[in-house]
ZASEFI-401921 format. One record per residue: x, y, z of N, C-alpha, C, O in turn. Coordinates in steps of 0.2 Angstrom, whole numbers, plus 5000, padded with zeros to 4 digits. Example, Ala and Ser with C-alpha at 12.3 -4.5 7.8 and 13.67 -1.06 7.14 Angstrom:
506649725039506249785039506649845039507149835042 506449895035506849955036506450005039506750065040 
END
This chain:
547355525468546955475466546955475458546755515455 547255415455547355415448546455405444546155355446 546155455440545755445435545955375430546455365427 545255355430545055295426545355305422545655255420 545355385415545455385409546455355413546455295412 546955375416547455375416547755285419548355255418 547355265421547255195423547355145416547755095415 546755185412546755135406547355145402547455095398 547655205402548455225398548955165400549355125397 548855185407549455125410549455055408549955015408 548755025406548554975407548754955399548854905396 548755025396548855005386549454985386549754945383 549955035392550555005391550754945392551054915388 550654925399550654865401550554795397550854735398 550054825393549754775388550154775382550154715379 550554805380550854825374551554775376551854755372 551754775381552354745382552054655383552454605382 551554665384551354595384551254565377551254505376 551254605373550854605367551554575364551654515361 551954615364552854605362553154575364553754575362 552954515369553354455369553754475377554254435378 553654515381554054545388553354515395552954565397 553154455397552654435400552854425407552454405411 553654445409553854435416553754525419554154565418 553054535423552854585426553554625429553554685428 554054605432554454615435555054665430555354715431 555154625424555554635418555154715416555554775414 554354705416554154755413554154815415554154865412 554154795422554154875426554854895423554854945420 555354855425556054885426556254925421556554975422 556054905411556054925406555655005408555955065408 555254995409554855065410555155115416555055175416 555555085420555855115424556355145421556355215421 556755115419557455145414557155205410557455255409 556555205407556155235400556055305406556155365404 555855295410555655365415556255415416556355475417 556555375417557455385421557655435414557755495414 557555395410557755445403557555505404557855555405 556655505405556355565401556655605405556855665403 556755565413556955635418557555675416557655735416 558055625415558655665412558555705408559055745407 558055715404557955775399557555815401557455865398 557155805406556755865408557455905413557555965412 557755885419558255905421558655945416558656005417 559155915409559255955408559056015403559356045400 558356005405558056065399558056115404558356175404 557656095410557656155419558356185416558356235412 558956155419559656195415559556235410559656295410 559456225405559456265399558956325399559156375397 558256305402557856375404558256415409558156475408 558656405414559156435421559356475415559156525414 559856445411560456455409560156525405560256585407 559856515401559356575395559156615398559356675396 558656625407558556655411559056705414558856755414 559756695415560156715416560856755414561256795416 560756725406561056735400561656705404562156745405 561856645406562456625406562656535403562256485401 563256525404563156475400562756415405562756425411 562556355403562256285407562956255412563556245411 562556255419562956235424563256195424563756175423 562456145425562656065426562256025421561656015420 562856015417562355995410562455895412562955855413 561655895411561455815410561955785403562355735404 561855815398562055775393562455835392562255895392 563355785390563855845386563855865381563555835376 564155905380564255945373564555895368564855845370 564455895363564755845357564555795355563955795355 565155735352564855685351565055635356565555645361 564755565356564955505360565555455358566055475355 565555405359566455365356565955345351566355325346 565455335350565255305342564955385337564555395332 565255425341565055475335564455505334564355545329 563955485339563155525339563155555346563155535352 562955635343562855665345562455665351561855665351 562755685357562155695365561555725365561055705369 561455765361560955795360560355755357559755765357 560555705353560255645351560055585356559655535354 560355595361560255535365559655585368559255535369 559255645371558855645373558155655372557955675367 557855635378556855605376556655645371556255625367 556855715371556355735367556455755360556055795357 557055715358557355725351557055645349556555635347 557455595351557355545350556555515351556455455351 556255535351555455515352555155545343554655525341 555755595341555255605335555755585330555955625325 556055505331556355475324555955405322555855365327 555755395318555755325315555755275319556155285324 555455235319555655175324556355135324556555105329 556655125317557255085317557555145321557555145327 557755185317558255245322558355265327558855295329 557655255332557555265338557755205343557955205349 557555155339557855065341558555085343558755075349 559055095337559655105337560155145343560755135345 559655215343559955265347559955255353560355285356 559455205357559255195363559655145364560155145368 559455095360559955035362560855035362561255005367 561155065356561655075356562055155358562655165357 561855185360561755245363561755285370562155315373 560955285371560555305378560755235383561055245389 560755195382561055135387561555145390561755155396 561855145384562855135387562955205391563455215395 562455265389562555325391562555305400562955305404 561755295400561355285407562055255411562255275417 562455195407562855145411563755195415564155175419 563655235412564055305411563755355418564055405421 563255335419563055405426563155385433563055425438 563555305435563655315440564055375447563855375453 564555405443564955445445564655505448565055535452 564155515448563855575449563455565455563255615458 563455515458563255525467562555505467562255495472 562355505462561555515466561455425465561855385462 560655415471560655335471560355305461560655255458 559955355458559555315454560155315448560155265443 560655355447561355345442561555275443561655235439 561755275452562255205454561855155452562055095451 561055155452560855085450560655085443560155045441 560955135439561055115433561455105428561555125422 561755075432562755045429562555005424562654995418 561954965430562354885425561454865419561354815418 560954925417560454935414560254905410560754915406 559954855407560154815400559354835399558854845402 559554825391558854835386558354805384558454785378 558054785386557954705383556954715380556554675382 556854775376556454775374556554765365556654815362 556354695362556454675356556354685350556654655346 555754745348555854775344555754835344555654865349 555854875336555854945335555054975337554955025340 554654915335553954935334553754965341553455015342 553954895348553754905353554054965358553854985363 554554975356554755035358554655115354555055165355 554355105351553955175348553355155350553055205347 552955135352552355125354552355145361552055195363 552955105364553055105372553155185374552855215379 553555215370554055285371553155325368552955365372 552955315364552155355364551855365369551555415371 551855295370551155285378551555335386551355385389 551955305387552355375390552355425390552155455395 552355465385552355515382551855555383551755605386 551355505381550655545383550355545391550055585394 550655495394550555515401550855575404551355585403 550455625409550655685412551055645418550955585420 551555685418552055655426552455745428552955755431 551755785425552355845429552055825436552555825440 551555815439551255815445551555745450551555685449 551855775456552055725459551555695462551355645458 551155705465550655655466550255605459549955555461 550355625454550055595449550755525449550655465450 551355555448551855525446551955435451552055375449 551955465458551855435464551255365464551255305464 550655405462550355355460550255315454549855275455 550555335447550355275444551155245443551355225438 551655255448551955215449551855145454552155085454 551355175457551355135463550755085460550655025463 550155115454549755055452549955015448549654965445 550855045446551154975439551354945446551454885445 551554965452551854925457551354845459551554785459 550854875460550154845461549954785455549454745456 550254795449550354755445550654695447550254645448 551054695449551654625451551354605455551354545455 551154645460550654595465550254565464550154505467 549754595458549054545455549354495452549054445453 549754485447550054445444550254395448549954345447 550554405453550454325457551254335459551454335464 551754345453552454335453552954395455552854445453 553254385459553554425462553054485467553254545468 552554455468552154475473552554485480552454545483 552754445480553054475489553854515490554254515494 553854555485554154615485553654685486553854745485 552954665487552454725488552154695494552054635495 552054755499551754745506551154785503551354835499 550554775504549854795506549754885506549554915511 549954915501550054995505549655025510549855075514 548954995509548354995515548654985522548455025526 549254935524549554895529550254955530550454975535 550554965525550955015526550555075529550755085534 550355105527550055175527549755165536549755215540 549455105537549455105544549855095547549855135551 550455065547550855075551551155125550551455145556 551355155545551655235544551355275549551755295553 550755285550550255335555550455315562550655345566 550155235563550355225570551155245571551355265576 551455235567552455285570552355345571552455375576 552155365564552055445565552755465564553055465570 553155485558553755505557553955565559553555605557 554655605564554455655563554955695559555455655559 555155755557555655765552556455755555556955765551 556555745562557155735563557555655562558155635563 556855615561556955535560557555515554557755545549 557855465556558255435552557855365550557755325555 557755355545557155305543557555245540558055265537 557455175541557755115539557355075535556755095536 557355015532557154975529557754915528558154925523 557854865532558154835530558054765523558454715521 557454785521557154715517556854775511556454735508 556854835509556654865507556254855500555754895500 556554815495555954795490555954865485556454895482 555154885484554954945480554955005484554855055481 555154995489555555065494554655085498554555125501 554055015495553355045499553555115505553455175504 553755065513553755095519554155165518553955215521 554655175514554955235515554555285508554655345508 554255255504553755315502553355335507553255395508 552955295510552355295514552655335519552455395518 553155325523553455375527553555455524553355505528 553755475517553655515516553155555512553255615511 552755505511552255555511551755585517551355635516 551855545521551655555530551755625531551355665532 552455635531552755695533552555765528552355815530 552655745522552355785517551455825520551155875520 551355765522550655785522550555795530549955805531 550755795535550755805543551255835544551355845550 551855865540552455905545552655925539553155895537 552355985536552456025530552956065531553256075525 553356095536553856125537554456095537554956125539 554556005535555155985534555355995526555655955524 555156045522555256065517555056125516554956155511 555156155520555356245522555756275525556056325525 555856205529556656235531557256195528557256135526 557756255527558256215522558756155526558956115522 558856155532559156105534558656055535558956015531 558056025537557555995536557555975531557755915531 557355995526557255985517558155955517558255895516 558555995517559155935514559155845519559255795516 559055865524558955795527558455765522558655735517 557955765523557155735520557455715513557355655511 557955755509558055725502558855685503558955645499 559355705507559855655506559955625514560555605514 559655625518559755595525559355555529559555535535 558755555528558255515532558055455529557955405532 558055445523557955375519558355325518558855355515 558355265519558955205519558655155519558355125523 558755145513558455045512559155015507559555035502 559054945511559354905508558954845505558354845507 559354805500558854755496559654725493560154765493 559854655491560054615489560054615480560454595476 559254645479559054605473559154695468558954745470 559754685460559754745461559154785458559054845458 558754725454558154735449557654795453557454845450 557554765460557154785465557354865466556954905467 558054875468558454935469558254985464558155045465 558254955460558155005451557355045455557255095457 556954975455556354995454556255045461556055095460 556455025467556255055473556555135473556255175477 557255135469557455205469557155255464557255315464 556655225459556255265455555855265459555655325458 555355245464554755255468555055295471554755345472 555555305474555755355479555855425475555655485478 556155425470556255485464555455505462555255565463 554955465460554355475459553955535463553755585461 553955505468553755505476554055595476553555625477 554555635476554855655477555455665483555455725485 555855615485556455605486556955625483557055565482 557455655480557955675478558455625478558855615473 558455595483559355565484559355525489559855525493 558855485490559055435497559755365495560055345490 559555355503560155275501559855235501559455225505 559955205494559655145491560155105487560355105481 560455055492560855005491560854935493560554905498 561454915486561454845488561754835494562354865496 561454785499561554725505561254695507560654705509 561554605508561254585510561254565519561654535522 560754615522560654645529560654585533560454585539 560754515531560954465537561554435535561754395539 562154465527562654395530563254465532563654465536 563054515528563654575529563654615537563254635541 564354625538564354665543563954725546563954765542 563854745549563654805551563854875553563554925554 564354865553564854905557564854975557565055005562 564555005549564555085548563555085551563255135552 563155045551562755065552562255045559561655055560 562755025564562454995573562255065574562555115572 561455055579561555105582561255205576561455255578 560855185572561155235567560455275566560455325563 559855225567559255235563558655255570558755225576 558255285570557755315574557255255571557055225576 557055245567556355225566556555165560556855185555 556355115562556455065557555555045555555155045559 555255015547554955015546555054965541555354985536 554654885542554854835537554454775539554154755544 554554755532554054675531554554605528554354565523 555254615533555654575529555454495526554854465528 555854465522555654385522555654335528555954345533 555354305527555354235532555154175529555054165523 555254125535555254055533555654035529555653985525 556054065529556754035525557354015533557254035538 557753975529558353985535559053975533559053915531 559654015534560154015533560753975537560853965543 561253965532561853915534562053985539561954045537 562353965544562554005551563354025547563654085549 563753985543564154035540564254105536564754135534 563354115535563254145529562854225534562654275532 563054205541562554255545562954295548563454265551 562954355548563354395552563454395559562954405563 564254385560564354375568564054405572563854375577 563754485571563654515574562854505576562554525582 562554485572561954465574561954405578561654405583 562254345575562254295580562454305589562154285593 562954345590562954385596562054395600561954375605 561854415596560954445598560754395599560554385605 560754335595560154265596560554215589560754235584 560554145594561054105590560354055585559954015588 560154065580559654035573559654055570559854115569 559453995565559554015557558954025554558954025548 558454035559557854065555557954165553558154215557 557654145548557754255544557254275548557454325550 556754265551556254305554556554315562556354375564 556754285565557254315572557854325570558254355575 558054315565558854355563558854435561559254475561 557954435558557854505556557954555562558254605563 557554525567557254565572557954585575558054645576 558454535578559054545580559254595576559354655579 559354595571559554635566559554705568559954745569 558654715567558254795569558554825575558654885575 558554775583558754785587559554835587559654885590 560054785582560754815581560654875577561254905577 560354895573560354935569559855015571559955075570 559454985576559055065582559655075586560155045588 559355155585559755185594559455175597558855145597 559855205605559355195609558755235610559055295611 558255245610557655275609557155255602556555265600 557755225599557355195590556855145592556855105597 556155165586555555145585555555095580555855105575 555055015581555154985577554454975576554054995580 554154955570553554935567553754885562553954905557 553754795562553954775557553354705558553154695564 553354685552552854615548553354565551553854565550 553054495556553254445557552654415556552054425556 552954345554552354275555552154255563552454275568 551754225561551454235568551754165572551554145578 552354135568552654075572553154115578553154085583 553554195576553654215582553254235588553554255593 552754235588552454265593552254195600552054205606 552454135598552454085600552454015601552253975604 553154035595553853965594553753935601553553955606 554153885599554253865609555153875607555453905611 555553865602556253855602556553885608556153905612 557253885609557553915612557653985608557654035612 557654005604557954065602557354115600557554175600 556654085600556154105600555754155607555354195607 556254095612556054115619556354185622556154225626 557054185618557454215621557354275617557654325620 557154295611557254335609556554375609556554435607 555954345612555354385614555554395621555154435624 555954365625555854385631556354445633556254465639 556854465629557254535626556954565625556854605629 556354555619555954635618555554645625555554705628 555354595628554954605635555254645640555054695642 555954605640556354645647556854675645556954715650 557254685641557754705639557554795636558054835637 557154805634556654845629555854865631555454835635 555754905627554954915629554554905623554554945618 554154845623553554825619553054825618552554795621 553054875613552354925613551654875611551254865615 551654855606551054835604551154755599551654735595 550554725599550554685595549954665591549454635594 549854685585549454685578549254645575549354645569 548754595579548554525574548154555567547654575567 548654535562548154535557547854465552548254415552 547254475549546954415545547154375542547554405538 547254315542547454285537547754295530548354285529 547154315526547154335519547554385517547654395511 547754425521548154505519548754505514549054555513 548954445513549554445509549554385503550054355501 548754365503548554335497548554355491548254415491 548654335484548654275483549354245483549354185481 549754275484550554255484550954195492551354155493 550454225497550654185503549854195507549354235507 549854145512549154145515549454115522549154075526 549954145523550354145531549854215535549654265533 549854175542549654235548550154255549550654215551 550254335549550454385551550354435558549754435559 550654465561550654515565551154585564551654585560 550954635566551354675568551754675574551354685579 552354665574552654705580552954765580553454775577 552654825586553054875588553354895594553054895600 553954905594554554905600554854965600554655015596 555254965605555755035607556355025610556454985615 556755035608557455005609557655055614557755115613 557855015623557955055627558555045631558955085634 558554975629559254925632559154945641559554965645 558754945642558454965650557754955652557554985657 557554905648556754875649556054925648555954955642 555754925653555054985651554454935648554054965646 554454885648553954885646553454865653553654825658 552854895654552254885658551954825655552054765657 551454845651550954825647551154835641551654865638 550754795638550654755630550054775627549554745629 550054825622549454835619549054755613549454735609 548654745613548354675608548154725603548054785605 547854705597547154705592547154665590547654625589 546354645590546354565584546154625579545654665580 546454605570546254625566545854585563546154535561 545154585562544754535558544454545550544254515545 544554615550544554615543544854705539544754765540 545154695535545654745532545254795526545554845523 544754775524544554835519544554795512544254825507 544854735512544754685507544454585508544554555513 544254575503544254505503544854455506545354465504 544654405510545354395510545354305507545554255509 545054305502545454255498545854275492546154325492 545854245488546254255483546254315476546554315471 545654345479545454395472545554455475545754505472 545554455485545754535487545154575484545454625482 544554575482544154615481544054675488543954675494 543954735484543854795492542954805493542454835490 543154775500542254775500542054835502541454845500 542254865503541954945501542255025498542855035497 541855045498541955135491542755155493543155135497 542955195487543655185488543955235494544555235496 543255285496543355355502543355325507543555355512 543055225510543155215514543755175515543755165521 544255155512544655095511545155135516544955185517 545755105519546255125524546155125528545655125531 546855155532546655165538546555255539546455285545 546555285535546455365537545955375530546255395525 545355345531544755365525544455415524544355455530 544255445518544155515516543455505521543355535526 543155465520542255445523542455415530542855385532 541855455534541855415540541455345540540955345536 541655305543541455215543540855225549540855255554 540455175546539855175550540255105553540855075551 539455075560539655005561539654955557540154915555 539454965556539354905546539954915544540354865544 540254975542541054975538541254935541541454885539 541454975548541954925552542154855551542654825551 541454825552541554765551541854725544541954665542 542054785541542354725535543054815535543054825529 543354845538543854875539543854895548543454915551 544554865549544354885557545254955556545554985561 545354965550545954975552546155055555546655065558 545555105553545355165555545355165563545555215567 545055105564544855085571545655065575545755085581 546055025573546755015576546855085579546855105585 547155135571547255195574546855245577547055305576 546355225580545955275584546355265592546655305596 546355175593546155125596547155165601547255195606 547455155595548155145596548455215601548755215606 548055285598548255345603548155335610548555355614 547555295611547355285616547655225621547355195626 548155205619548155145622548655155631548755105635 548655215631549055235639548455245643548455245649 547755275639547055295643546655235644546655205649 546155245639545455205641545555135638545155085639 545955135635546255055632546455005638546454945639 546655045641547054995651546454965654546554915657 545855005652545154975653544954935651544454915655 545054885644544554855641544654785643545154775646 544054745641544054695644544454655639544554665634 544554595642545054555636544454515630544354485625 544054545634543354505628543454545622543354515616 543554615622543554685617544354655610544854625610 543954705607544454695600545154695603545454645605 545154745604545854765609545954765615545454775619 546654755619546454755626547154745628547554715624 547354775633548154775635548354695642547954655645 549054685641549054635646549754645649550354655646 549554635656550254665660550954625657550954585653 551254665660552054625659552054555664552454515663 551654555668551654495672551354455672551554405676 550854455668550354395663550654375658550554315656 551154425654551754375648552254345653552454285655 552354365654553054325660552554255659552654205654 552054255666551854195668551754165661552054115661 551454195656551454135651551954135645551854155640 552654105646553254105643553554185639554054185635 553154235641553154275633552854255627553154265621 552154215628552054195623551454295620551054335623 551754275615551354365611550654345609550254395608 550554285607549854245601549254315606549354335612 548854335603548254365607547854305607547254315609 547854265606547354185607547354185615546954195619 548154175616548354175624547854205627547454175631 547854255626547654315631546854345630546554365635 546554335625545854345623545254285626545354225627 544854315627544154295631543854285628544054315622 543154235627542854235621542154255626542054235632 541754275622540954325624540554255626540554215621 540354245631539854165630539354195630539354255632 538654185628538054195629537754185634537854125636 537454215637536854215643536454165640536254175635 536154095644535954065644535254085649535554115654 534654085650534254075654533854015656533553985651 533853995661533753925662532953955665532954015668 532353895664531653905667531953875673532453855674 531253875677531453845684531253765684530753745681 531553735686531353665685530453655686530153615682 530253685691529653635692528853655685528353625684 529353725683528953755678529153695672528553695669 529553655670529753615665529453565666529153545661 529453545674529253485676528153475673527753435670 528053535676527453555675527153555665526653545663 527653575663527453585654527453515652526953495650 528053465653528353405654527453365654527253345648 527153365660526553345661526153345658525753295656 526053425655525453445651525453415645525053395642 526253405643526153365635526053295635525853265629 526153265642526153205640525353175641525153115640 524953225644524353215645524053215637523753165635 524353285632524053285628524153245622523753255617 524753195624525153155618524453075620524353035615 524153085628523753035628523253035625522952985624 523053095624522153115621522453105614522253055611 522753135611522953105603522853055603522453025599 523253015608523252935604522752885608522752825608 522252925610521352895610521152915605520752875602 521252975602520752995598521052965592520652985588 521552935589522052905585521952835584522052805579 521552815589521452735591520552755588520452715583 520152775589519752805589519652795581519352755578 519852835579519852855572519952775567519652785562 520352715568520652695568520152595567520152545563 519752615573519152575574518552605568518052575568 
END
């Protein structure tokens, strides 16, 4: 939980870049992302240098080489913690012409956040604003991962409020719920094929950090969790940058985090590869069919991205892989052909666990589309019984355009420090999902369709095309009406109209 004083640091910085003429939130991060990338480089290689000294022997794997560079300045000068105590022109110079070209220099070395800083550019315009910027950093603590993790994730939270580039951040509230309802476990191969700021695959790993402590004590365990369970793909490389620093933040060492675009490119090294897939890909868009991978058209012939995605997830789970991914609520009840046919796959084909109505507003103020969750299991052998429903009616925030949280921050999410009274509830139900969700092979098979939640055979979606909507399927509560007995009405009826006659004597009365 970041402290206020550490919020308002973030916010000087933020502000300092606005101040400097850098106003596209998206640019800002990325700047600051590069700026971190450095500092790390030099805390790595100072860790070496204390090894080395401990040891008495010479530095193993030295970050920065011995000598000078092809312009003659010393390595030793490209790092954070020399550079931070020159001059502002000097410090301008050595970053820019220097620390840059250097960064552009680390791809060779394997890890993801080197390979996406090939192509780095600097694009902060003066000396001033970069000795300011390089200060404000400076004084931010980042030994603590958790500290690090979080005010990453509230510059992330920036771009959301800004309105632009908003739909590169999913809700971490709505992450962190579906994270719990998968429940990762340390032998998972985790995917994201729309990946963005790497949200789902932090949220995944902090899951396990914090419920399966032992995938970091054991050393096969722990080498997987840092170079073999994490894989996201993204198109965009701005986004790569930023999402492989969330992941380095977070404490990930070395996931894959690369460029593709996961509907025109083949899939070839990756069918069949991933246990658990976890995503809020794009939608409403739709692509030229030459532009789409054969192998998905195989799955379902359209050119809409949001049944191209799911196809996709399908080809890229094993069999027994788990899915949780964000669709528009147009798939739950297209009429298309390809709509039909691709809900009636997960039906029959697969086992489909549940479906997650959530509010309107959850992805406000950038988009004000209904959304759901769907979760699947990829079995290529059917299984589905039943269909878990929720209606979500409200998530822990406002759902217009300001996203205000209507209550304390120990209640907010779905796993809150505070237990939620009834009153909570009604303005967070999401505590209540996953209560709801353990239970859904038990006392959930009971509930009435009148109830938030309630399951619906595989043979009442049949009968109704495979339509997913919970509108379908839900009851609405009528109110008990009590009717008098007629002759009692009959009899009141009388009495009044007796006394409507004596008024209007006594009216006439008055009147003479």
């Amino acid at each position: 939980m970041l402290t206020g004083e550490l919020r308002n640091k973030v916010d000087k910085l933020w502000d300092s870049f606005w101040s400097g003429g850098i106003s596209n939130p998206l640019q800002v991060l990325e700047q600051i992302t590069y700026l971190l990338f450095i500092k790390r480089l030099d805390d790595l290689h100072t860790l070496e240098e204390n090894k080395a000294n401990r040891l008495k022997k010479p530095i193993e794997n030295r970050v920065f080489p011995e000598g000078k560079d092809s312009k003659k300045r010393s390595y030793d000068d490209l790092r954070w913690s020399r550079f931070k105590n020159f001059g502002p022109e000097e410090m301008y110079n050595v970053v820019n012409d220097h620390v840059f070209p250097f960064l552009r220099t680390l791809g060779g070395d394997g890890s993801t956040y080197s390979h996406h800083m090939k192509d780095a550019r600097f694009a902060i315009p003066t000396p001033a604003l970069l000795s300011k910027v390089i200060d404000l950093i400076d004084d931010i603590p980042m030994e603590d991962r958790d500290t690090k993790g979080d005010l990453y994730e509230y510059m992330l939270g920036k771009i959301a409020s800004a309105g632009q580039n908003g739909q590169f951040r999913t809700p971490r509230h709505i992450i962190n719920l579906m994270v719990n309802m998968m429940a990762p476990t340390p032998k998972d191969t985790i995917c994201d094929p729309a990946s963005g700021s790497c949200g789902f695959l932090v949220g995944a790993s902090e899951y396990l950090r914090e419920h399966r402590p032992e995938i970091l004590r054991d050393a096969k365990l722990k080498k997987h969790f840092h170079e073999g369970m994490f894989h996201g793909y993204d198109f965009d490389n701005t986004m790569l940058r930023i999402g492989s620093m969330n992941m380095l933040l977070h404490g990930v060492e070395n996931p894959d985090v690369r460029y593709k675009d996961s509907l025109a490119e083949d899939h070839a090294g990756d069918i069949e590869k991933y246990s658990l897939i976890l995503a809020n890909p794009p939608f409403a868009g739709s692509l030229d069919e030459d532009n789409i991978a054969k192998d998905i058209l195989q799955i379902v012939k359209t050119k809409k991205t949001e049944l191209l995605f799911l196809a996709l997830f399908l080809r890229l789970m094993k069999t027994g892989g788990r899915a949780a991914v964000i669709v528009p609520d147009g798939v739950l009840f297209g009429s298309s052909k390809a709509h039909k046919e691709l809900r009636k796959m997960l039906v029959e084909d697969h086992k489909l666990d549940a479906v997650v109505s959530l509010p309107g507003g959850v992805f406000k103020p950038y988009a004000g589309v209904s959304t759901a969750i769907l979760f699947f299991t990829k079995t290529n052998s059917g299984g589905t019984d039943h269909v878990w429903f929720y209606d979500v009616q409200a998530d822990g925030w406002s759902l217009d355009d300001k996203r205000t949280a209507l209550l304390s921050e120990g209640k907010l999410g779905a796993t809150p420090v505070t237990p939620l009274s009834k009153e909570d509830h009604e303005k967070n139900n999401l505590p209540d999902v996953l209560t709801r969700w353990s239970k859904r092979e038990k006392e959930e098979l009971k509930r009435k369709r009148t109830d938030q939640s309630f399951c619906v055979s595989k043979a009442d979606l049949v009968a109704q095309g495979y339509d997913l909507s919970i509108n379908r399927y839900k009851e609405v509560v009528h109110e008990e009406v009590k009717h008098r007995p007629p002759l009692e009405i009959i009899a009141d009826l009388h009495k009044l109209e007796a006394e409507i006659q004596i008024g209007l004597k006594e009216l006439e009365g008055m009147l003479k």
